[in-house]
N, C-alpha and C positions, 0 to 999 in steps of 0.2 A: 677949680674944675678938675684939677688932678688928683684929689682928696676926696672927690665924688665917683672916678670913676674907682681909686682901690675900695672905697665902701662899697662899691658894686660887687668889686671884683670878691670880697672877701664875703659879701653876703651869696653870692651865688655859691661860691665852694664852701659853705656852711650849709644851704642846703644839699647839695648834693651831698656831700658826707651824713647829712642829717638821712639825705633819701637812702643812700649807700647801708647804713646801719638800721633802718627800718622796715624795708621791702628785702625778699629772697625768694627764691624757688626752690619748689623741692621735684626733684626728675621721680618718673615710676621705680628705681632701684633702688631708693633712699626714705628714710624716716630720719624725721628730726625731734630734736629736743629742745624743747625751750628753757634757760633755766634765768632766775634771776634772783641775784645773789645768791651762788649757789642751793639755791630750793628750787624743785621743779614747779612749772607753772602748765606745762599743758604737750603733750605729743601729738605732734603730725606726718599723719602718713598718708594720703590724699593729695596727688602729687599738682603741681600748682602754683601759682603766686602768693604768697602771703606777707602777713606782718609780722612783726613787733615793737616795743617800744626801743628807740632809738639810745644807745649805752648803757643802759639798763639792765636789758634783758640780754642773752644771748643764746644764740642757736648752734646748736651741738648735731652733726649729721654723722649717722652710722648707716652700715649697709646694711638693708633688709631681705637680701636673695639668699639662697644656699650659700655656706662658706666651706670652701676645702681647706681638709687639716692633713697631714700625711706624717705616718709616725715611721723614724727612721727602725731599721729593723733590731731587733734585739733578742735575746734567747731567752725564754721562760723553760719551767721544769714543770711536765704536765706529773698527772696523778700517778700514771704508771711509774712514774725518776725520768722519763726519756727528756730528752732535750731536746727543743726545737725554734729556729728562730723563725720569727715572726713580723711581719711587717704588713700591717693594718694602717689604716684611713678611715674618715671619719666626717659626716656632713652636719653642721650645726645653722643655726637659725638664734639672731640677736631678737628674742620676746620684750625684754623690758629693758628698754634704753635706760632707764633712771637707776636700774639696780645696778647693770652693767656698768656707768658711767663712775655710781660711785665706789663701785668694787672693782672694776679693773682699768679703770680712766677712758678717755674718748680714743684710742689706738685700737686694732686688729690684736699686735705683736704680745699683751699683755694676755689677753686671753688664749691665745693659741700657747702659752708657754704654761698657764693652768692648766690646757685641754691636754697637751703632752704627759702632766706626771698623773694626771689623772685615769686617763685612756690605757697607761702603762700599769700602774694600779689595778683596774678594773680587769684586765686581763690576766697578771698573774695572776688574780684571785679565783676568776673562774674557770682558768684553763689549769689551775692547779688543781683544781677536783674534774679534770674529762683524762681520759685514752685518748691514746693516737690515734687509735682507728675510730674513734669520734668524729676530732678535729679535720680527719682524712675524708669523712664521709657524708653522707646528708644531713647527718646532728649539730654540723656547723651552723644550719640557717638558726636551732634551737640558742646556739653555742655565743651566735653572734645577737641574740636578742636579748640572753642573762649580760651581756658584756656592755649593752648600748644600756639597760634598764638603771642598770648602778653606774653607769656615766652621766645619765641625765639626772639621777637622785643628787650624784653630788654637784653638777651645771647648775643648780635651776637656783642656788643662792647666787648665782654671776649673772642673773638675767638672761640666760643661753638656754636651748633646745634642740639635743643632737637629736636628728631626726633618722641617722644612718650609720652601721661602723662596721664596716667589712674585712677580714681578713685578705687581704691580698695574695701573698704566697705563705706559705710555710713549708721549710726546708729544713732538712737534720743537720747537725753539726757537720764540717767537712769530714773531722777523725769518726765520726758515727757511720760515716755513711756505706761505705766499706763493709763494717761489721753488718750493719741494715741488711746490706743486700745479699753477704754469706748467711745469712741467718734465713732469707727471704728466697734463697737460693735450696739449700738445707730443707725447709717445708713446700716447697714446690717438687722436690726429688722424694722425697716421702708421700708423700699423696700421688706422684708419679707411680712409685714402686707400687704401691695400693693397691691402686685401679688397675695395674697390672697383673697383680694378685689375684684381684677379683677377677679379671677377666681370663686368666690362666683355669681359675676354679669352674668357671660358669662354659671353659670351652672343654675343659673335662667333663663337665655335666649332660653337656650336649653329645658327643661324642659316645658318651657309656651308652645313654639314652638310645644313640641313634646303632650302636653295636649291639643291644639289646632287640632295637626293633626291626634288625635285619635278619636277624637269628631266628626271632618267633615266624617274622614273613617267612625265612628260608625253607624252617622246622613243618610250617604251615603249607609251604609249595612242596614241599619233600611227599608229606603225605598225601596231599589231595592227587599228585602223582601216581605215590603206586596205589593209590586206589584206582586211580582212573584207570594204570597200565592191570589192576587186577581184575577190573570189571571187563576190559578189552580183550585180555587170557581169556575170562570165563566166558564171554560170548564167543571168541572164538574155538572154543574148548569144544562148546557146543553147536556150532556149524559144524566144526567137522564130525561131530558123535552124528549131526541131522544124517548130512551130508554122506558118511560110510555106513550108516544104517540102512541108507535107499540101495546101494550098489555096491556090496564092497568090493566087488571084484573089480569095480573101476578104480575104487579110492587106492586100491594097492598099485595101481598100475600107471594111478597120478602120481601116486608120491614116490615111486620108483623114479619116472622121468625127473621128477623136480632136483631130485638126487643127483640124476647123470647131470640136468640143466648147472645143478650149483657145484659138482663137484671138475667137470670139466669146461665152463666157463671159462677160463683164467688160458688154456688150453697148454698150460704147461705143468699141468697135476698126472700126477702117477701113483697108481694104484699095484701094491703088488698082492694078488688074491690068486685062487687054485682054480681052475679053470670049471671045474662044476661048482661054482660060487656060485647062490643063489640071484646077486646083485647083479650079474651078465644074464640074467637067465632072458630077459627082451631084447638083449641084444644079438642074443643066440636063435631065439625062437619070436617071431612077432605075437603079439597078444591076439587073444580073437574074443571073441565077445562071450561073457556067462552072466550068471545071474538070472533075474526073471526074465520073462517074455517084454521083449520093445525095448532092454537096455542095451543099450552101444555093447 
């Protein structure tokens, strides 16, 4: 009876080990490999219960999502000699399990230690022919496309697919940086002085311009003036020629008063004249009327 029930006992845990090595799943993150004796026999990536045969074959699982790689930073010599250190990342994708498998084994750690001197590679080489004011400016997305294109040339015999590789920071040497920014300091005071130059020259021009155009205005108001005050003379020249032509005996005896009017206005004017001066002669004798008939 005891001899029946360990044949039980040992036929049960031979299947289950039998089932244990024949059935597996594979989650949506994962592709597997099947290989047996080491030759591939079929890739599954359809996520799921599946088979195999039982000791035989075996199943080899990699990750099939984006993988992050991050490269520690380091200093490359772009085109211009500058120096600058760089610290770039980089997203890959495992394409072919079997190439992978037999070129860098079933681990992560083996390929990310390729993608390193690789990544490092690729970018001396293409940051050795850009500027800094390249690398600094929109030519990066170009910069980072030459840098991923010869990363994936030399990935794609490891079965890998960098799908992304981005520079992250780039920053000058610390002893550079100094000098950078006196230099940076240096052409910012010079294009200072410039524009101040220019605008010294351009506030002189305006200036002349405007001392110019005040002068012809002025020259312009000057004249139309004494024209006007000589047009104003000549009619009044001629009122009074009307004017003492009708009466002169009046016109003498207006412009005498206007005389007394403006010269003792002030009422502290003195006159010193001989008493038969003609200029007292109205105020010696009143006027009376001459001229023609019906003038005052």
């Amino acid at each position: 009876m005891s001899g029946r029930i360990v044949a039980l006992v040992a036929a049960l845990f031979v299947a289950v080990l039998v089932l244990a090595n024949t059935f597996f799943t594979v989650s949506q993150t994962e592709q597997v490999l099947i290989t047996q004796f080491g030759r591939k026999v079929r890739v599954i990536e359809q996520p799921g219960l599946h088979m195999k045969l039982p000791f035989v074959q075996t199943a080899i699982v990699f990750d099939r999502r984006l993988l992050d790689f991050d490269t520690p930073p380091e200093e490359v010599i772009l085109g211009d000699q500058r120096r600058l250190i760089v610290d770039a990342f980089a997203r890959f994708r495992i394409t072919d399990p079997l190439t992978y498998f037999q070129t860098v084994g079933p681990t992560e750690q083996g390929i990310r230690d390729r993608l390193d001197s690789v990544l490092s590679s690729a970018m001396r080489s293409v940051l050795g022919n850009e500027q800094l004011l390249d690398v600094l400016s929109a030519q990066r997305t170009r910069i980072m496309g030459a840098i991923q294109q010869r990363v994936n040339q030399e990935m794609a015999s490891f079965g890998v697919a960098v799908v992304d590789v981005r520079i992250r920071r780039a920053d000058l040497p610390p002893e550079n940086t100094l000098a950078v920014l006196k230099r940076m300091q240096s052409e910012r005071q010079r294009v200072a002085a410039q524009v101040r130059a220019q605008g010294a020259e351009q506030a002189a021009k305006i200036r002349a311009d405007a001392d110019r155009e005040r002068t012809v205005l002025l020259a312009e108001a000057h004249a139309k003036a004494d024209t006007l005050l000589g047009e104003g003379e000549a009619a009044a020249i001629h009122t009074y020629a009307a004017a003492y032509s009708k009466n002169p005996h009046f016109y003498d005896i207006w412009r005498t008063l206007e005389a007394y009017r403006q010269g003792f206005a002030a009422g502290k004017s003195r006159l010193v004249l001989s008493p038969d001066s003609g200029f007292l002669s109205l105020l010696k004798t009143p006027p009376t009327p001459a001229g023609p008939a019906g003038a005052p």
